[in-house]
C-alpha positions as a Markdown table, in Angstrom:
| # | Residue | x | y | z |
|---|---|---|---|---|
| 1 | Unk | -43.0 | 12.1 | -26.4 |
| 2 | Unk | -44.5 | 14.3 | -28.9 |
| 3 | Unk | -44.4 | 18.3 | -28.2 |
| 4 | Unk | -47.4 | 19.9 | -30.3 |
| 5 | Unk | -48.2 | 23.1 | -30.7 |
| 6 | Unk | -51.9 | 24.4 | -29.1 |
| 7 | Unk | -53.9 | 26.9 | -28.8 |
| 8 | Unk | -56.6 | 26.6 | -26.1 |
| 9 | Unk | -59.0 | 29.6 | -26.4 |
| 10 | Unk | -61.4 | 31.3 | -24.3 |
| 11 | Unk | -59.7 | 29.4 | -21.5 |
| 12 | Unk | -60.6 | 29.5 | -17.4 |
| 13 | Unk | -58.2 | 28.2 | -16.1 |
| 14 | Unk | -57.0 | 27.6 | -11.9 |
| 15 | Unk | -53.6 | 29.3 | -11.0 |
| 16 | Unk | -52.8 | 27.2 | -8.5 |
| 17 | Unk | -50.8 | 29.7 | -6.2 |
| 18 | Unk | -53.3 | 32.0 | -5.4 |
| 19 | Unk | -56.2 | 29.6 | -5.9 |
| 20 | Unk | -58.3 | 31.6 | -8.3 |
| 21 | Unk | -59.5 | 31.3 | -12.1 |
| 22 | Unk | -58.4 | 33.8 | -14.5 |
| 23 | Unk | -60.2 | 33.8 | -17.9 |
| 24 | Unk | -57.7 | 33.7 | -21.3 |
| 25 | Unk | -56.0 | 32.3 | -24.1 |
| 26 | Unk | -53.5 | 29.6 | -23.7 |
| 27 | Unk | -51.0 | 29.1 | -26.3 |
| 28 | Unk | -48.5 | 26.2 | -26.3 |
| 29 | Unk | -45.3 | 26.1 | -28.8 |
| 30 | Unk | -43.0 | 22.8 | -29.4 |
| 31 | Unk | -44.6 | 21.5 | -25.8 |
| 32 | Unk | -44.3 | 24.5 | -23.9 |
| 33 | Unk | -46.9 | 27.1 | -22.4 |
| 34 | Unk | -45.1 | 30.7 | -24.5 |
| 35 | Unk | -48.3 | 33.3 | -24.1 |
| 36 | Unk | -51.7 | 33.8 | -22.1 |
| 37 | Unk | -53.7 | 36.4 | -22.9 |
| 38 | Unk | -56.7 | 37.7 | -24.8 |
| 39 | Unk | -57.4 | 37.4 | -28.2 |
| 40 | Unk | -54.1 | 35.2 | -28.8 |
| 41 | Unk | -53.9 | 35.2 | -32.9 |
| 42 | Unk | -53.8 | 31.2 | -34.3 |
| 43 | Unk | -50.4 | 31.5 | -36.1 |
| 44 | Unk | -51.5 | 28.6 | -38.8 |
| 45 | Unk | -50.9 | 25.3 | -37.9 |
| 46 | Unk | -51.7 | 25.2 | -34.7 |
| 47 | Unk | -54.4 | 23.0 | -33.2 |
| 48 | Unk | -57.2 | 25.0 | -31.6 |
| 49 | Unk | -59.2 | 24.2 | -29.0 |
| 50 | Unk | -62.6 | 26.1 | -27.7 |
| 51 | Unk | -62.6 | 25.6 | -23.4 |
| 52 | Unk | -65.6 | 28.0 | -23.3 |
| 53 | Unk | -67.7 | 26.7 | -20.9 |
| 54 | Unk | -65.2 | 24.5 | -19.0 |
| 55 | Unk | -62.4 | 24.6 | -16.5 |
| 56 | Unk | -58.3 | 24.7 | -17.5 |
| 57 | Unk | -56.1 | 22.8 | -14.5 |
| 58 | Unk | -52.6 | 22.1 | -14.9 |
| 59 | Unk | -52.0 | 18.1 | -15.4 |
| 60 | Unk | -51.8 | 16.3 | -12.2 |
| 61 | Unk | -48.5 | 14.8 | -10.3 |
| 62 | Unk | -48.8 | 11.6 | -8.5 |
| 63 | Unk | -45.4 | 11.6 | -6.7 |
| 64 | Unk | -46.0 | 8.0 | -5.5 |
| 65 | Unk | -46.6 | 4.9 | -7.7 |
| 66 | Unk | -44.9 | 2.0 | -8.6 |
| 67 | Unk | -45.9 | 1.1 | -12.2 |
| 68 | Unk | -44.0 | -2.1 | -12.3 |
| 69 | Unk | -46.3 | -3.4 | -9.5 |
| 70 | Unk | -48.7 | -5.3 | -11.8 |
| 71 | Unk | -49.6 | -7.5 | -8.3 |
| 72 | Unk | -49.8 | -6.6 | -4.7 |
| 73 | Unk | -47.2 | -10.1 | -4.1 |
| 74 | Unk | -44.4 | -7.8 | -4.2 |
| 75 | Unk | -41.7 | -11.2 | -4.0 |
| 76 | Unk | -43.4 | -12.6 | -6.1 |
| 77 | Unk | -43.0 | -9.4 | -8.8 |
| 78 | Unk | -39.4 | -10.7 | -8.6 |
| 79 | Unk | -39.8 | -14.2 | -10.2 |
| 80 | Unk | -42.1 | -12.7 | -13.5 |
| 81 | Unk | -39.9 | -11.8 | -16.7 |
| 82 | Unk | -38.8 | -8.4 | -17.1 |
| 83 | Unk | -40.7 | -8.7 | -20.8 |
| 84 | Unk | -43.7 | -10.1 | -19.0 |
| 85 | Unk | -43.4 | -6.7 | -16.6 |
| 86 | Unk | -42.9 | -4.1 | -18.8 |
| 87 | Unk | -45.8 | -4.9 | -21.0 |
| 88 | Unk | -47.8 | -4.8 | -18.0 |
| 89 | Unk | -46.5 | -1.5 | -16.8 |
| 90 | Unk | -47.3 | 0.0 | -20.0 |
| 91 | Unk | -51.1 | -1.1 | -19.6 |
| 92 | Unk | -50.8 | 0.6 | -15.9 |
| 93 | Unk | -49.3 | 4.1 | -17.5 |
| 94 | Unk | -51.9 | 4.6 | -20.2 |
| 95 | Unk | -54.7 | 4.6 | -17.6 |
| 96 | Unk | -52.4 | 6.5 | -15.1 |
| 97 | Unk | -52.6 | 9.2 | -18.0 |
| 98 | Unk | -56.5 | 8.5 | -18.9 |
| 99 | Unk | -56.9 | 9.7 | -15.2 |
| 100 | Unk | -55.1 | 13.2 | -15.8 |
| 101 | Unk | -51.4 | 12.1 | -14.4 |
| 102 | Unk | -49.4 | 13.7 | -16.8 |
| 103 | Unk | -46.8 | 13.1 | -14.8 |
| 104 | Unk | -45.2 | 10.4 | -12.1 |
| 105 | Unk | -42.7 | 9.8 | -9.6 |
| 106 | Unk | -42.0 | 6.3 | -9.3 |
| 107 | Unk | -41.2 | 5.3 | -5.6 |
| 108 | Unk | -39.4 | 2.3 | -6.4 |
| 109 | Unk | -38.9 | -0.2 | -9.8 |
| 110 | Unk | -38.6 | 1.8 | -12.3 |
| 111 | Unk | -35.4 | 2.3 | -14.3 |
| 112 | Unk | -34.0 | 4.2 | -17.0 |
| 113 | Unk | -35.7 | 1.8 | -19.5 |
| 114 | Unk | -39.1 | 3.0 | -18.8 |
| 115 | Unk | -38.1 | 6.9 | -18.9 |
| 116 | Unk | -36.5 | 6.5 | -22.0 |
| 117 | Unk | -39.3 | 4.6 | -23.3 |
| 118 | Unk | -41.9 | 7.3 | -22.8 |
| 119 | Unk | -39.6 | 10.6 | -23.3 |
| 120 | Unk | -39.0 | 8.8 | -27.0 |
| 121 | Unk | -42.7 | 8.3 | -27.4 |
| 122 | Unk | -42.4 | 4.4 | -26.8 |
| 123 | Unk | -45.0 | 4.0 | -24.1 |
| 124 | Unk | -47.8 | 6.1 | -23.7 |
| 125 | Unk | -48.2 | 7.5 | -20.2 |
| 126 | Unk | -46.8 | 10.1 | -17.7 |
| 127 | Unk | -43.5 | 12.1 | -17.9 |
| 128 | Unk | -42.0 | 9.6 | -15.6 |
| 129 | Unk | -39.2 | 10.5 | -12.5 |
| 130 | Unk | -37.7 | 7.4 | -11.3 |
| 131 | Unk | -35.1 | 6.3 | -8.2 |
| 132 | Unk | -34.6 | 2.7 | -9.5 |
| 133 | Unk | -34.1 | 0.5 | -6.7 |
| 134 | Unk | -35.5 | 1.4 | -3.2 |
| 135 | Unk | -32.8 | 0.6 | -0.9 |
| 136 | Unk | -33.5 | -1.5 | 2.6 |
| 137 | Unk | -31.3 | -3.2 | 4.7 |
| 138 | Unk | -31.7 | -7.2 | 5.6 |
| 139 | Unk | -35.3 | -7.7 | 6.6 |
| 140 | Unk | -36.4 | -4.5 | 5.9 |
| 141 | Unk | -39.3 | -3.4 | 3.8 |
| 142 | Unk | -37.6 | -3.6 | 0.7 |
| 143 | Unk | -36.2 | -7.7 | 0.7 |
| 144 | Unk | -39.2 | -9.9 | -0.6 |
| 145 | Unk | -37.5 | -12.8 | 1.6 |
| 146 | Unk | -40.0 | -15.2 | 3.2 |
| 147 | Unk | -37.8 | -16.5 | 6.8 |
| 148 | Unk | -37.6 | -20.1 | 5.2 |
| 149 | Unk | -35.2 | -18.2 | 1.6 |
| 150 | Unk | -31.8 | -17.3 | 2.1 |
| 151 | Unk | -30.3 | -16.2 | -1.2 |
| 152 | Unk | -31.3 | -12.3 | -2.8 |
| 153 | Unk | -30.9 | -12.3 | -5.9 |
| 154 | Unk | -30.2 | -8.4 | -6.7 |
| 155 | Unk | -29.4 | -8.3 | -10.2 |
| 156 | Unk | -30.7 | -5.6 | -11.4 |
| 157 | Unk | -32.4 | -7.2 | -14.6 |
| 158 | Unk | -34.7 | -9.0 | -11.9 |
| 159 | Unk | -38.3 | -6.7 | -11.2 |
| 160 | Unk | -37.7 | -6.7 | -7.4 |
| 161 | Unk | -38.5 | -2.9 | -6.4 |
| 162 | Unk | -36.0 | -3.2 | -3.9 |
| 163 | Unk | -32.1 | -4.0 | -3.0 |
| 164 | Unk | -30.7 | -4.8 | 0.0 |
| 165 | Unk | -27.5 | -2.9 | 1.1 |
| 166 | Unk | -26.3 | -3.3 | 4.4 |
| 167 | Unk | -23.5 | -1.2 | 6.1 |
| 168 | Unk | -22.0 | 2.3 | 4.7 |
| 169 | Unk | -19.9 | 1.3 | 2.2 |
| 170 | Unk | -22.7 | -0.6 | 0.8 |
| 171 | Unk | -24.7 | 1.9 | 1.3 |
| 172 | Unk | -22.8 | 4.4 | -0.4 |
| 173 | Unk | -22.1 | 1.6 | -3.7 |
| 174 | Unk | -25.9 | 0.8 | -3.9 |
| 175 | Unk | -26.7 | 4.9 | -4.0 |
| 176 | Unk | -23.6 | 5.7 | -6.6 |
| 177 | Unk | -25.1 | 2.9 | -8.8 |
| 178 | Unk | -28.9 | 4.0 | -9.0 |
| 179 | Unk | -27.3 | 7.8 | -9.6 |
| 180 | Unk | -25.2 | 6.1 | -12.2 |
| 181 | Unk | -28.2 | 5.2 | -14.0 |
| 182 | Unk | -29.9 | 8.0 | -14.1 |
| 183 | Unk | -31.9 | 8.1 | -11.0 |
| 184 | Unk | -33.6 | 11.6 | -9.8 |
| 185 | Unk | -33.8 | 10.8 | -6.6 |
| 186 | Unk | -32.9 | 7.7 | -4.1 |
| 187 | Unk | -35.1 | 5.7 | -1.8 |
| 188 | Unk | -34.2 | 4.4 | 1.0 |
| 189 | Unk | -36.6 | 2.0 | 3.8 |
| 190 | Unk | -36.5 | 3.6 | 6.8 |
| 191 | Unk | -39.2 | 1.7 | 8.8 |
| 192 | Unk | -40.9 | -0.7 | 8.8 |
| 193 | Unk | -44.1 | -1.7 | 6.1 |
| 194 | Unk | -47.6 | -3.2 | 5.3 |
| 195 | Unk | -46.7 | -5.6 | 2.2 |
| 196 | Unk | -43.2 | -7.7 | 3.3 |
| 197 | Unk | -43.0 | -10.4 | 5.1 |
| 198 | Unk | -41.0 | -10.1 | 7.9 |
| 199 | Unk | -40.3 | -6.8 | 9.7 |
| 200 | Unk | -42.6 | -4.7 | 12.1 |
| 201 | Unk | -44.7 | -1.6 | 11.2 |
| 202 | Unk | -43.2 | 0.1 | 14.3 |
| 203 | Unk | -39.2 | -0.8 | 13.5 |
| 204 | Unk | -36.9 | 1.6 | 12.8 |
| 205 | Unk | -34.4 | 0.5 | 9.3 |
| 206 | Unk | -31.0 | 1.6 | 8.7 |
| 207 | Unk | -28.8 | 3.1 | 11.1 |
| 208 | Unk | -28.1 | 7.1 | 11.1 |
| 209 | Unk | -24.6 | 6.6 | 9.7 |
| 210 | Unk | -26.2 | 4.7 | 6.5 |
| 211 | Unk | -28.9 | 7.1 | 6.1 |
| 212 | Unk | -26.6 | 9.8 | 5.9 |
| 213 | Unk | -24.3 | 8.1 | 3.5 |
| 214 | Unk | -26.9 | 8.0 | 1.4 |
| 215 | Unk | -28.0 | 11.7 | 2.0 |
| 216 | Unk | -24.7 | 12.7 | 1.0 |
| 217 | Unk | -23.9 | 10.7 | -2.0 |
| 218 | Unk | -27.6 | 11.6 | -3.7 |
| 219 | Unk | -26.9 | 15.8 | -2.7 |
| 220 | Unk | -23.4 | 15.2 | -4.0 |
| 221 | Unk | -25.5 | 14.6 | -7.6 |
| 222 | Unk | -27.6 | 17.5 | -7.0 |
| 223 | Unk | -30.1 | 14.9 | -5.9 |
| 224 | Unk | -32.0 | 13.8 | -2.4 |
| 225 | Unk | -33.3 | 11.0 | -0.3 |
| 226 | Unk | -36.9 | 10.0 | 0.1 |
| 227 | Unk | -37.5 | 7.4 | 3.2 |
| 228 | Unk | -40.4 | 5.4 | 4.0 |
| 229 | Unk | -41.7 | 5.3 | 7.2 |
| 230 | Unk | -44.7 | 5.2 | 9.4 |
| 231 | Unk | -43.9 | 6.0 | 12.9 |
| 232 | Unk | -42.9 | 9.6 | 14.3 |
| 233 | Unk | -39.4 | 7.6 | 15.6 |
| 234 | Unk | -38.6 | 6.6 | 11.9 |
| 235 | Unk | -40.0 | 9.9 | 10.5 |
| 236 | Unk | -37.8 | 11.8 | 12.9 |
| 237 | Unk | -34.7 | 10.1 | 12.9 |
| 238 | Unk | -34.8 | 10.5 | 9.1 |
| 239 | Unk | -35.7 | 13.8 | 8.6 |
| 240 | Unk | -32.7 | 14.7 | 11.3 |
| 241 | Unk | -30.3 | 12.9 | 8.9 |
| 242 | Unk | -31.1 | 15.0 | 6.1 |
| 243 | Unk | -33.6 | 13.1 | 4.0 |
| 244 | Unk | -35.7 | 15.2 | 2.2 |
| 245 | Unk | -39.6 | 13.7 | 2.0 |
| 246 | Unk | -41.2 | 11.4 | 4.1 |
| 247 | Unk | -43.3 | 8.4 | 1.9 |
| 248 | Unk | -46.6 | 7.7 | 4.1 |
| 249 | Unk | -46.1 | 9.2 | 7.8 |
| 250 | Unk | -49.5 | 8.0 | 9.0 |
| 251 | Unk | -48.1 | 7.8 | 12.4 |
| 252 | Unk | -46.1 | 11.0 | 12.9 |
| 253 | Unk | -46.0 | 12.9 | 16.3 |
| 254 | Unk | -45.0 | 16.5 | 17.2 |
| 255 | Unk | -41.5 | 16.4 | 16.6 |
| 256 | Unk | -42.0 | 14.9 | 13.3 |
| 257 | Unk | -43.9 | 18.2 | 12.3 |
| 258 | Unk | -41.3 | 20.5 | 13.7 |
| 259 | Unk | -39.0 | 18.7 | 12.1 |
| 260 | Unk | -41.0 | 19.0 | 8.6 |
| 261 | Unk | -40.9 | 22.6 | 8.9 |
| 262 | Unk | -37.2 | 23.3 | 9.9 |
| 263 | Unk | -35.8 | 21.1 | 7.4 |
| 264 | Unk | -38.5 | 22.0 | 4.8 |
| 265 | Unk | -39.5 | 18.5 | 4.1 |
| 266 | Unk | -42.3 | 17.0 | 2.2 |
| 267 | Unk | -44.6 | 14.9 | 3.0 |
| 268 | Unk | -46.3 | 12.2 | 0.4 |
| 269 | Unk | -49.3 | 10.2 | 2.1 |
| 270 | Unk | -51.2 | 7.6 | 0.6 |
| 271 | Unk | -54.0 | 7.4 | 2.3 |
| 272 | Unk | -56.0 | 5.4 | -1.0 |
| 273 | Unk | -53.7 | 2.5 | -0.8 |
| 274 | Unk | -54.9 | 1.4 | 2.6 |
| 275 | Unk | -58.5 | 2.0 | 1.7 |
| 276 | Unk | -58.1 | -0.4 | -1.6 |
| 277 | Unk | -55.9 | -2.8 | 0.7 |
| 278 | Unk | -58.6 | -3.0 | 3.0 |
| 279 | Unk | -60.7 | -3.9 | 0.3 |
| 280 | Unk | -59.2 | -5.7 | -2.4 |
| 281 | Unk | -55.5 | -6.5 | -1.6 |
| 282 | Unk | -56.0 | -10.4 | -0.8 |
| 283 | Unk | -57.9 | -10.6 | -3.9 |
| 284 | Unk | -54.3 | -8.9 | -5.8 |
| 285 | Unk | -51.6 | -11.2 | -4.0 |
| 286 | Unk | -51.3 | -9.6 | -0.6 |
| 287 | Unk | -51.1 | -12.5 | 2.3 |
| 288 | Unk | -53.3 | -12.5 | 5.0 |
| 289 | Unk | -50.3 | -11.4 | 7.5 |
| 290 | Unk | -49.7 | -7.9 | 5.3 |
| 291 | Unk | -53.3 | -7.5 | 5.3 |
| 292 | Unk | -53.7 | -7.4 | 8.4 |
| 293 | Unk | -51.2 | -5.0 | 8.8 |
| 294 | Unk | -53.2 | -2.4 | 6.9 |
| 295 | Unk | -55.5 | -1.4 | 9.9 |
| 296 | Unk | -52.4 | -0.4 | 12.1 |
| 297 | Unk | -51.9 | 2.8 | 9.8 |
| 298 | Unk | -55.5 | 3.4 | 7.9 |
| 299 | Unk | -56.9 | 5.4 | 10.9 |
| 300 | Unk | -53.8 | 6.9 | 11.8 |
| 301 | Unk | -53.2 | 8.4 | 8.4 |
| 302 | Unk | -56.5 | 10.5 | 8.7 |
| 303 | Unk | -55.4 | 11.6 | 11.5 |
| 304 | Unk | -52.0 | 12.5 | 10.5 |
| 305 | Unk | -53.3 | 14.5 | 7.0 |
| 306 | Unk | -55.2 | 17.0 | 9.1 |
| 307 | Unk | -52.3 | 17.3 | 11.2 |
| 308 | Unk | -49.9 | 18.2 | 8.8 |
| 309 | Unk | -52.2 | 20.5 | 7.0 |
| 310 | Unk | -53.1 | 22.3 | 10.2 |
| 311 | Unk | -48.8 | 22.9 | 10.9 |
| 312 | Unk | -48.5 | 23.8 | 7.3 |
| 313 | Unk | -46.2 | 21.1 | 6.1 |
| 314 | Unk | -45.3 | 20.6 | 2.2 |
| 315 | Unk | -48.0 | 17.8 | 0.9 |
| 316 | Unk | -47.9 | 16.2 | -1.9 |
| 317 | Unk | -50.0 | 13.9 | -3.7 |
| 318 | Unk | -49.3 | 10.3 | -3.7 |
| 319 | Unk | -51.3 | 6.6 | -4.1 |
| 320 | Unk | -48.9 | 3.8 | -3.5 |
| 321 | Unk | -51.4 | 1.2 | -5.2 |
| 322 | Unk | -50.3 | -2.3 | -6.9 |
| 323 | Unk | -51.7 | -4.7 | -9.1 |
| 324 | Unk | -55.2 | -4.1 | -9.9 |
| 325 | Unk | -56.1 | -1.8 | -7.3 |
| 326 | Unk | -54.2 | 1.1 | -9.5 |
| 327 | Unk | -58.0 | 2.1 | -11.0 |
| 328 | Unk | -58.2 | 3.3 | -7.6 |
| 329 | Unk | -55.4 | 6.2 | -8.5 |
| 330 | Unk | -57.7 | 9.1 | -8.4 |
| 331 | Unk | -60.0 | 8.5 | -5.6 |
| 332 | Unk | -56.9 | 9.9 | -3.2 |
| 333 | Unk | -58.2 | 13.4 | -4.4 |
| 334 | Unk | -62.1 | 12.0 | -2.9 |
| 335 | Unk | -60.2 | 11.0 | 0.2 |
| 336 | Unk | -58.1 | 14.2 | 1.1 |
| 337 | Unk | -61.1 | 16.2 | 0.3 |
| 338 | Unk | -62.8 | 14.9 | 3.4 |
| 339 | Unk | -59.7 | 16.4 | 5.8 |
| 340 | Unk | -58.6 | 19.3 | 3.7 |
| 341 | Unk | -59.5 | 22.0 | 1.9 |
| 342 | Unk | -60.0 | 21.0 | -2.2 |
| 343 | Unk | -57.4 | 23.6 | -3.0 |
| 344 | Unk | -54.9 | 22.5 | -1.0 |
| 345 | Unk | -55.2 | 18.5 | -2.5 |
| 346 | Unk | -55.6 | 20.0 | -6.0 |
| 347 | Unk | -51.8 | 21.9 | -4.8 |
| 348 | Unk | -50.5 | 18.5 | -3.2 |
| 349 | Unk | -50.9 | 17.4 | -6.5 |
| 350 | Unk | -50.0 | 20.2 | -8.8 |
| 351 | Unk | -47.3 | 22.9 | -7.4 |
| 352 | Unk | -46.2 | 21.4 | -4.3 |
| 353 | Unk | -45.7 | 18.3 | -6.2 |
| 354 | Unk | -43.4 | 20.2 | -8.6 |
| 355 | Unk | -41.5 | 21.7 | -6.1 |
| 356 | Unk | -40.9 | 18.3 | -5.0 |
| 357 | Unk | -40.0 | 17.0 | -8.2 |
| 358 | Unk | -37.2 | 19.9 | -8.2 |
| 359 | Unk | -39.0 | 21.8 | -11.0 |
| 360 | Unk | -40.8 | 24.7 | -9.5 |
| 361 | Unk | -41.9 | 26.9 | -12.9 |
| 362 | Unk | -41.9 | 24.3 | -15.1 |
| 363 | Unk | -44.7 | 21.1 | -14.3 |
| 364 | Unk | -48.1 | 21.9 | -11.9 |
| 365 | Unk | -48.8 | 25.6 | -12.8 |
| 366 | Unk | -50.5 | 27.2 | -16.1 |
| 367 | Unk | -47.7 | 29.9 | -16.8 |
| 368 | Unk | -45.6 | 30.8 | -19.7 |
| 369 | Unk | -42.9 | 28.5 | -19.1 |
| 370 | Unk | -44.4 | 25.5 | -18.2 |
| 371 | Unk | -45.2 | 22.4 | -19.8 |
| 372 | Unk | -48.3 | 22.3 | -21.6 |
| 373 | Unk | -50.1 | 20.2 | -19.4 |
| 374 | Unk | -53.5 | 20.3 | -18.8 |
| 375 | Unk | -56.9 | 18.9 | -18.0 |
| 376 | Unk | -60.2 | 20.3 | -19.0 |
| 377 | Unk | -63.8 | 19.7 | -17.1 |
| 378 | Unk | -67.3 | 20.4 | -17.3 |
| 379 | Unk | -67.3 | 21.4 | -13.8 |
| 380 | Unk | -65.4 | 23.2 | -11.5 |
| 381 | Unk | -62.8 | 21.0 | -9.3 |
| 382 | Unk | -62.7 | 23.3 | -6.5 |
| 383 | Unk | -66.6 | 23.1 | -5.7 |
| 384 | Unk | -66.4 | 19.5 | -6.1 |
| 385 | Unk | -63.4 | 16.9 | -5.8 |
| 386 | Unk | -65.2 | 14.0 | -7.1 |
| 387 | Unk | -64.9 | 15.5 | -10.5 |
| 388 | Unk | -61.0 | 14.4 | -10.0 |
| 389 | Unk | -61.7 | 11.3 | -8.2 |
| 390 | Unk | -63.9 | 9.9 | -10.7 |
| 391 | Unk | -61.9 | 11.1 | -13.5 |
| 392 | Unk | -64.8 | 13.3 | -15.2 |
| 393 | Unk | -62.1 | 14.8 | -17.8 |
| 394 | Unk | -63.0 | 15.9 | -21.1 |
| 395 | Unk | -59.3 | 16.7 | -22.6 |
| 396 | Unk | -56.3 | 15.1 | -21.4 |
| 397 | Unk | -53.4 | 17.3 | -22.8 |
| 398 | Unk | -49.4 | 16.3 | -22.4 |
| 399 | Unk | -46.8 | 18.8 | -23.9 |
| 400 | Unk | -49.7 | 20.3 | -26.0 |
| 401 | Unk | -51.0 | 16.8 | -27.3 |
| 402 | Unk | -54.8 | 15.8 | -26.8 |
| 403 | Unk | -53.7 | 12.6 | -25.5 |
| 404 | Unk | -57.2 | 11.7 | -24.5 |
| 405 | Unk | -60.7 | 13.9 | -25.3 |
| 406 | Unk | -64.2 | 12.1 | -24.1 |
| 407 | Unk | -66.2 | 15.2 | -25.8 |
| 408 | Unk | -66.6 | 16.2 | -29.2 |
| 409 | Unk | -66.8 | 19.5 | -28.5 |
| 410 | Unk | -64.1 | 21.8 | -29.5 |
């Protein structure tokens, strides 16, 4: 990835924290945010860039995706070659980054590979966190397995997003092996989903023992646990065995948010992906038994946003889409923006993303320090969320690179 330096003058940009604009230069050296301030000299070669006029935000986090999910027929992902994959995932990063993503967390299917690729400037896209293989037990979310297939094929070469451990000790091997290669954080199925074929929305997955094998072997690393789920009873028994975030959540209950706040969870809904489902999924490979699973957690997720707002839990920004409903990455921000404040989306994707990510100071905040990460618009964000949604973005900037500009102004 190239680091550049910048100089972005006359600059209003959003601190994030307190929720404000503050007016000033912004000056980024080898990729990094080093001074704001007024009047900040242009050392000599240094790109300069006028943002009178416009609004500075820090480069958006999506802390869900799965950029290997080129169709919504996630068993059939596992039968395409690798090659054929990867070409496609690069198509589905440069938009992710043409939308403002600077950065990802993929929530299953990415590897080593595809970080390595775009840290070295390979693949144009998002600074990219990845957990490798999500990890389910038999017939959980994660095995593609129709009831008529028998064999798993779990090399790790093959584009399933998932692997299927069963007991501790399997547990513990399959967690070892994603930290092994590189993994910043594990994922585990912990209930049941919308797009397999053959377990229930309301199941529970994994016993308490696995899930805190897992727990233990990922904070051994200096690393945690995410866990899918829906339902308060799979939120809950997760969160009590020490997993860190929650993916989804749409049908939480009280204890689930008391739980959120003691252990200082986080919470990623992706509240888009039903909406797009709804819409589009049979038209990207999902079957008409997974679609009509979508309805049981669409309404609920509404529901549980403003809930979890309300009780003051961690939020954090995430999509969840696959195959060619990924245009649809941004509209999250129109969607949130209906149940919460615009702030407090604009922080589920920005600071309370970072904090997620485990780097507080350094990605979703305009501060010296930081990555040089930004986006730039006509109009202000906070007054209107569809500026996000639609991805109305005039500069696209990633470690002090212009990575994308639609005006000619600068």
């Amino acid at each position: 990835m190239t680091e550049t330096n910048l100089l972005i003058k006359n600059a209003t940009y959003l601190d994030v924290v307190e929720g404000a604009y503050r007016k000033g230069d912004i000056k980024v050296n080898d990729g990094i945010i080093s001074e704001i301030g007024e009047n900040l000299a242009n050392d000599g070669a240094v790109e300069e860039l006028d943002a009178k006029g416009r609004f500075v935000l820090p480069g958006l986090i999506d802390c869900h995706v799965h950029v290997t999910a080129a169709t919504a027929d996630l068993g059939q992902l596992g039968e395409w070659s690798p090659n054929y994959v990867a070409l496609n995932t690069a198509k589905i990063m440069g938009a992710m980054l043409e939308r403002g993503f600077t950065t990802v967390r993929d929530a299953a299917g990415a590897d080593f590979g595809l970080h390595d690729a775009q840290a070295e400037g390979l693949l144009r896209g998002p600074r990219l966190f990845f957990g490798g293989k999500a990890l389910s037990q038999t017939g959980g979310h994660g095995d593609p397995r129709a009831r008529g297939r028998h064999s798993h094929d779990g090399d790790y070469c093959v584009p399933h997003i998932g692997t299927i451990a069963d007991g501790v000790d399997a547990v513990r091997l399959a967690v070892r092996d994603e930290l092994r290669k590189g993994a910043h954080h594990i994922k585990i199925m912990a209930g049941g989903g919308v797009a397999s074929p053959t377990d229930r929305i309301d199941s529970t997955q994994y016993s308490i023992s696995e899930i805190e094998a897992a727990v233990e072997e990922a904070e051994a690393a200096n690393r945690y646990v995410t866990a899918h789920a829906y339902t308060g009873r799979a939120i809950n028994r997760a969160l009590r065995a020490g997993v860190r975030g929650i993916e989804h959540g749409n049908l939480l209950d009280d204890e689930s948010l008391e739980l959120f706040k003691e252990r200082n969870a986080f919470l990623t809904m992706t509240l888009v992906t039903y909406w797009a489902l709804e819409r589009e999924g049979r038209d990207f490979g999902l079957s008409q038994e997974n679609w009509e699973k979508v309805a049981a957690v669409l309404d609920g997720g509404y529901e549980a946003l403003g809930r979890a707002h309300e009780a003051g839990i961690n939020l954090t920004y995430g999509t969840d889409l696959l195959g060619g409903m990924h245009r649809y990455q941004a509209k999250e921000f129109a969607i949130r923006g209906k149940v919460i404040p615009a702030i407090e989306v604009i922080r589920s994707a920005t600071v309370t993303a970072a904090a997620l990510l485990q780097r507080e100071g350094e990605l979703g905040v305009i501060a010296p320090g930081a990555a040089g990460d930004f986006i730039i618009t006509k109009e202000d964000p906070l007054n209107d969320l569809e500026i996000l949604a639609e991805s109305r973005l005039d500069f696209v900037i990633q470690q002090g690179d212009i990575v994308s500009s639609t005006s000619t102004g600068r």
